[in-house]
C-alpha positions as CSV (number, residue, x, y, z in Angstrom):
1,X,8.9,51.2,1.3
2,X,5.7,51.0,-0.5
3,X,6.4,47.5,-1.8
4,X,7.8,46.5,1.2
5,X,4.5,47.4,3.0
6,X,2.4,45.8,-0.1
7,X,4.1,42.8,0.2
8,X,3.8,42.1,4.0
9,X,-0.1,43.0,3.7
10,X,0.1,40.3,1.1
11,X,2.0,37.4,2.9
12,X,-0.6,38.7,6.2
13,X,-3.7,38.4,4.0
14,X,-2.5,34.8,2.6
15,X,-1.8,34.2,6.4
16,X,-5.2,35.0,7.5
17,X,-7.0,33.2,4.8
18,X,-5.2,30.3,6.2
19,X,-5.4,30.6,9.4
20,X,-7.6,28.4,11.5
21,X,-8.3,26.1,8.5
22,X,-7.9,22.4,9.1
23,X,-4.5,20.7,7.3
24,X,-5.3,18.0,5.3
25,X,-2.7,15.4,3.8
26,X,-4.0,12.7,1.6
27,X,-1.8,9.9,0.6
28,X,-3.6,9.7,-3.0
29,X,-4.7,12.0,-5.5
30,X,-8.7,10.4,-5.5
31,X,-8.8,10.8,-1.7
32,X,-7.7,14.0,-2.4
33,X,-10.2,15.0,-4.2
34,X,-12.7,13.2,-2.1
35,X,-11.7,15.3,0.7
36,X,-11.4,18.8,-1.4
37,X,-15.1,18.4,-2.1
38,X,-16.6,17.9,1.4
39,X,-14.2,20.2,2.8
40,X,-14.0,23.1,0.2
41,X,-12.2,26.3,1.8
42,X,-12.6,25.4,5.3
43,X,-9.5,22.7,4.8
44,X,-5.7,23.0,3.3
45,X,-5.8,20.3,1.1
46,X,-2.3,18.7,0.0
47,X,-1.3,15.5,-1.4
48,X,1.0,13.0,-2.1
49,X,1.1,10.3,-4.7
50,X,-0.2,12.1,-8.0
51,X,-2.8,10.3,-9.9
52,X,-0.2,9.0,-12.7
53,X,2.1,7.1,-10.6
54,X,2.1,4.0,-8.7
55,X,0.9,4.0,-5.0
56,X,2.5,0.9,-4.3
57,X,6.0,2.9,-4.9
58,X,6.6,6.3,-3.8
59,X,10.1,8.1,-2.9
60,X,9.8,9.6,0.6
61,X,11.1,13.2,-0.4
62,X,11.8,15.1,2.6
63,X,8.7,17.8,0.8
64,X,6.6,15.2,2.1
65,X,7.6,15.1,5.5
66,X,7.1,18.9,5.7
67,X,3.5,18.1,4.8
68,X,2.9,15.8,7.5
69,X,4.4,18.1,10.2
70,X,1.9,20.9,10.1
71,X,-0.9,18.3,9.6
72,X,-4.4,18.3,11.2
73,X,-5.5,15.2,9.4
74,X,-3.2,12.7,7.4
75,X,-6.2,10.5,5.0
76,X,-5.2,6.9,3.8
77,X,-6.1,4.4,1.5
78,X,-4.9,1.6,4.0
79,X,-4.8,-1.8,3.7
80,X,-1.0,-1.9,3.3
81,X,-1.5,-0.2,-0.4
82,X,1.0,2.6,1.1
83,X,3.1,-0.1,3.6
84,X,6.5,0.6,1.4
85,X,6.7,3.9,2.4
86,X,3.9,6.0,4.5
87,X,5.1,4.7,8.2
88,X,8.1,5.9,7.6
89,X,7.0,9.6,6.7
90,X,4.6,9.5,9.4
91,X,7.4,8.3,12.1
92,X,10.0,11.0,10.8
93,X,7.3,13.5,11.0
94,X,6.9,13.1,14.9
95,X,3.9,14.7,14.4
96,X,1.1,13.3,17.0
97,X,-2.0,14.6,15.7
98,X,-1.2,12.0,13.1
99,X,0.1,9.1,14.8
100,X,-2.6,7.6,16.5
101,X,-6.0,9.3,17.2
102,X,-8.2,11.7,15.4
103,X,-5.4,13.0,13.1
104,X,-5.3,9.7,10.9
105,X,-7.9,8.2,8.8
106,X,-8.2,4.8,7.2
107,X,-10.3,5.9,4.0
108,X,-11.0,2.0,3.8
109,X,-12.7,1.8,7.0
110,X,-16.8,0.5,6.0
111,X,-15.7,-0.3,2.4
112,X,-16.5,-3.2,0.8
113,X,-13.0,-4.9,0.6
114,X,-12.6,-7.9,-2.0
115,X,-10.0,-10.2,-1.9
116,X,-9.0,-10.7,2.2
117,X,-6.6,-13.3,2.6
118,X,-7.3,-16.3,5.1
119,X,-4.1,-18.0,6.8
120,X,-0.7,-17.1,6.3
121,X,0.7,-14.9,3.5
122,X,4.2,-15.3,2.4
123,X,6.7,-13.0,-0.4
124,X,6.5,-16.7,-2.7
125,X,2.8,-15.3,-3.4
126,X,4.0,-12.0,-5.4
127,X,3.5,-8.5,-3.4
128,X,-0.3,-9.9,-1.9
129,X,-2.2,-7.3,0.8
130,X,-3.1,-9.6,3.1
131,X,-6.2,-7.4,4.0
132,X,-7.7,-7.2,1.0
133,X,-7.5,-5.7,-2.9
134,X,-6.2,-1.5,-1.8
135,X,-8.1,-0.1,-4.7
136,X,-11.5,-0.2,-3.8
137,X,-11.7,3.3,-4.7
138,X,-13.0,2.2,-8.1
139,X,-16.0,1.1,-6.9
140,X,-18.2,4.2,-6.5
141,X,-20.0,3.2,-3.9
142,X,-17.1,3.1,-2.1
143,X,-15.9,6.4,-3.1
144,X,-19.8,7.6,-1.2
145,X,-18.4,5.4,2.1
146,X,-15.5,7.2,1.8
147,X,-17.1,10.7,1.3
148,X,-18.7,10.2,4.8
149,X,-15.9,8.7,6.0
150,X,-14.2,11.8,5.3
151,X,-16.7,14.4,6.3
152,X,-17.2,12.3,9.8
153,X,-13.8,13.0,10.6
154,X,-13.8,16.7,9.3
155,X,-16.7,17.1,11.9
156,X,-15.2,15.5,14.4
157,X,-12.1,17.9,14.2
158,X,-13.7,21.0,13.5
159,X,-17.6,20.9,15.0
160,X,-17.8,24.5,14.3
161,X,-18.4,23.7,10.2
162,X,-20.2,20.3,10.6
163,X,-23.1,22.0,8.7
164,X,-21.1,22.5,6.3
165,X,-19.2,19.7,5.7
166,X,-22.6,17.8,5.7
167,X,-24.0,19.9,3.4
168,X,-21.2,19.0,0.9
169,X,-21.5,15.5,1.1
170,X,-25.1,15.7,0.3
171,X,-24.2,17.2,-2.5
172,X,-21.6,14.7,-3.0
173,X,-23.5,11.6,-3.2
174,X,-26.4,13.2,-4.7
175,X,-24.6,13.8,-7.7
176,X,-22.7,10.2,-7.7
177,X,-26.0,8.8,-7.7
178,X,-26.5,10.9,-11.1
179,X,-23.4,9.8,-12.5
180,X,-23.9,6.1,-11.2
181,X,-27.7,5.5,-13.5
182,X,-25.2,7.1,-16.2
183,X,-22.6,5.0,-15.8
184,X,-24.7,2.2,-15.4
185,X,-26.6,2.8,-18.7
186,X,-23.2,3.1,-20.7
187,X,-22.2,-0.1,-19.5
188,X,-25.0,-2.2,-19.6
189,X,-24.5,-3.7,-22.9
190,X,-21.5,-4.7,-22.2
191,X,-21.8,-6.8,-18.6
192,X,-20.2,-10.1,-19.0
193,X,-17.0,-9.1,-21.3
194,X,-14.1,-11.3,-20.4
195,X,-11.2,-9.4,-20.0
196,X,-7.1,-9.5,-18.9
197,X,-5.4,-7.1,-16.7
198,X,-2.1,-6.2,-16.3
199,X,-1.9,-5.9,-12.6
200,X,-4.8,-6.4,-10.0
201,X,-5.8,-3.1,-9.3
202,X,-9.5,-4.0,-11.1
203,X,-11.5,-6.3,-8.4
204,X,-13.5,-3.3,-7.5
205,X,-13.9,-1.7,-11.0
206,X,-15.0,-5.0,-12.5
207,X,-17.2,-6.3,-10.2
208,X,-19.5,-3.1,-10.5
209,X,-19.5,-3.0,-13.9
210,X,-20.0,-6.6,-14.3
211,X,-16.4,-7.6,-16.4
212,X,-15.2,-10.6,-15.7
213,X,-11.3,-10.7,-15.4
214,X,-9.9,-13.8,-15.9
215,X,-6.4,-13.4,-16.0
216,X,-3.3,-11.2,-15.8
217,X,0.0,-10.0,-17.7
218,X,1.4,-10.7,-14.0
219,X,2.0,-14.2,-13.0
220,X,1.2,-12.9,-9.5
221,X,1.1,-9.6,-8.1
222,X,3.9,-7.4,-8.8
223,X,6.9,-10.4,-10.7
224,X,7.2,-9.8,-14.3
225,X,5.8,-11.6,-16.9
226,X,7.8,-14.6,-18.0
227,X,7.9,-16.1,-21.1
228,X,6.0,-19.4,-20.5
229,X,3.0,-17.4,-18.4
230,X,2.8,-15.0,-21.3
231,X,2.1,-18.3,-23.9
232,X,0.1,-19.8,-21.6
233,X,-2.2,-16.4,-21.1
234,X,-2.3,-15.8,-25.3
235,X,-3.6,-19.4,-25.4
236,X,-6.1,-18.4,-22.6
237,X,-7.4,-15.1,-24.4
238,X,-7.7,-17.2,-27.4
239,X,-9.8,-19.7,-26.1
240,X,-12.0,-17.6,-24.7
241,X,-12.1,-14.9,-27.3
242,X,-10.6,-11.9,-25.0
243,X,-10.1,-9.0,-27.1
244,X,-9.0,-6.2,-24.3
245,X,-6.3,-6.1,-21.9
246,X,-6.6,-3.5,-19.2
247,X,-3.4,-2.1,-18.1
248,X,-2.3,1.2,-15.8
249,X,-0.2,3.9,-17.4
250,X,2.8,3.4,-15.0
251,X,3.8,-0.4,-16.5
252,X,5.9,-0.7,-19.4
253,X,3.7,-1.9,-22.4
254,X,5.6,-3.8,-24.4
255,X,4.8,-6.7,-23.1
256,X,1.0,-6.4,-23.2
257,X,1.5,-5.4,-26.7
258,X,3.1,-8.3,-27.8
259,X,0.3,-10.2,-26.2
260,X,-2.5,-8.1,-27.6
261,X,-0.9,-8.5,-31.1
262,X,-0.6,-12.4,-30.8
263,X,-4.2,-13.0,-29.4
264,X,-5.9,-10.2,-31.8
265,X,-7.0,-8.4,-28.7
266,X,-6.4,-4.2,-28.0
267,X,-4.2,-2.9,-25.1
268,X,-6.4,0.0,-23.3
269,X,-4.1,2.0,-21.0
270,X,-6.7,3.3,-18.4
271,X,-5.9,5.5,-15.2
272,X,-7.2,4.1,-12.3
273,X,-6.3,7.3,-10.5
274,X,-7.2,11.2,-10.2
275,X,-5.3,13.1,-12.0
276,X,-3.9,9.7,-14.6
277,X,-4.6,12.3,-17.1
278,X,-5.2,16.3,-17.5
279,X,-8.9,15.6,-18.3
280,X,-9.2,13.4,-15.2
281,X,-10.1,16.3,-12.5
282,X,-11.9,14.6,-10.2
283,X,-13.6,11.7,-9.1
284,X,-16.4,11.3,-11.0
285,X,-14.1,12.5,-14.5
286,X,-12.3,9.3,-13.7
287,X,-15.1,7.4,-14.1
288,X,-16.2,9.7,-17.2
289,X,-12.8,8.9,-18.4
290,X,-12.6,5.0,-18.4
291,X,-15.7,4.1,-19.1
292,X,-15.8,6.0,-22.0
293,X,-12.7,5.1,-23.3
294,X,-13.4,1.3,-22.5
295,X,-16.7,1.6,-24.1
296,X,-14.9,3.1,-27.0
297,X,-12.5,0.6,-27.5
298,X,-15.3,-2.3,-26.9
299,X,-16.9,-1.0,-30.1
300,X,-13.4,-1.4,-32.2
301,X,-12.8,-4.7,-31.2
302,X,-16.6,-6.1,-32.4
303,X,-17.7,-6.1,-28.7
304,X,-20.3,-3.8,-29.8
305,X,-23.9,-5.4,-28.0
């Protein structure tokens, strides 16, 4: 009888902990962790695509539908990034907190989106978001829009913690604006590098940094490199002295490799996601995390400035 009565005060204290705190679902691992910082213990934080797969392609288990059920607040990357399998989830959840209203967030909403599309957009043009590039997450002063996208919502739900929510992101972007003077420094040297990316999740990322991508392992946006693109892009890294190629840890390498090898350029598999890799934690670790292994690589190939 004793256990039985410890374990009940145990399941009523986990309860109450709970109890009253907003639910939070975030499509993404890096809005995730966006969210877990300006909402600390005043949200229940879940999430669905982890940080080392691809966000384009997720299976809608029926775990995630019990997610979306009990939540408050379901937090997007939008811009069709999630279109192959998030309406779904949210119709079968026939939850309506989260289909229309408060209860869903856009976390592109203010962003600076690169890449919209003008006129019509067909399949012929590979797996193209008409809206614009979906990762714009990798440019941190998006991930600050974000952040107060995020904690403007969180108020809105639950005005009795708006102090501290705000609170939070002040802390949040004042230490992104420490990170960003580092960042900044590391990379300096290096502004202007030509490189090649697998797929186009990069816009973003490079056009902070100041890279300059000028091509892909992709002939377009999610078809498979073919033989006669791959010659054509070896001939292109080797007239214009490319030595990196910039790829996510969810494609197969083998083909990259091959073109690496053939152009005397280095394949850098780099996470463009929370949680790509145990050392990845959070958001600012991700950038911690590419840019230093970027830089790294950089110096191996004779980038060095």
């Amino acid at each position: 009888m004793k256990k039985i009565s410890l374990l009940l005060s145990l399941i009523l204290f986990s309860f109450n902990l709970s109890w009253g705190k907003l639910k939070v679902v975030a499509t993404t691992q890096d809005l995730a962790a966006i969210a877990g910082f300006i909402g600390g213990d005043k949200i229940e934080l879940s999430f669905i695509a982890k940080g080392y797969q691809d966000p384009h392609f997720v299976e809608a288990k029926p775990s995630y539908l019990l997610k979306l059920r009990g939540a408050d607040l379901l937090i997007a990357v939008g811009l069709e990034l999630e279109i192959g399998w998030l309406p779904v989830l949210v119709r079968d959840s026939r939850n309506p907190k989260i289909l229309a209203g408060k209860g869903y967030l856009d976390a592109s909403t203010n962003c600076e989106i690169l890449e919209k599309r003008a006129g019509q957009v067909t399949r012929a043009a590979g797996d193209i978001h008409p809206f614009g590039n979906p990762h714009f997450w990798l440019d941190p002063n998006n991930g600050k829009i974000i952040a107060q996208n995020i904690a403007r919502r969180l108020s809105e739900l639950d005005p009795a913690n708006t102090s501290f929510y705000q609170t939070n992101l002040d802390n949040f972007v004042s230490k992104l604006a420490e990170k960003q003077k580092q960042w900044e420094g590391l990379i300096e040297p290096y502004r202007g590098t030509k490189i090649v990316t697998y797929h186009n999740s990069w816009p973003n990322f490079a056009k902070y940094f100041g890279l300059e991508v000028i091509g892909y392992v992709e002939p377009k946006p999610g078809i498979p490199p073919s033989p006669s693109h791959t010659l054509k892009l070896i001939q292109l890294m080797k007239s214009n002295d490319v030595k990196i190629i910039l790829m996510e840890p969810y494609f197969d390498i083998k083909t990259p490799q091959s073109i690496a090898q053939k152009a005397q350029a280095k394949v850098v598999v780099l996470p463009p996601s929370v949680g790509g890799e145990k050392e990845i934690t959070d958001y600012f670790s991700l950038f911690d995390y590419d840019l230093n292994l970027l830089i790294k690589t950089f110096i191996e190939v004779g980038i060095a400035r």
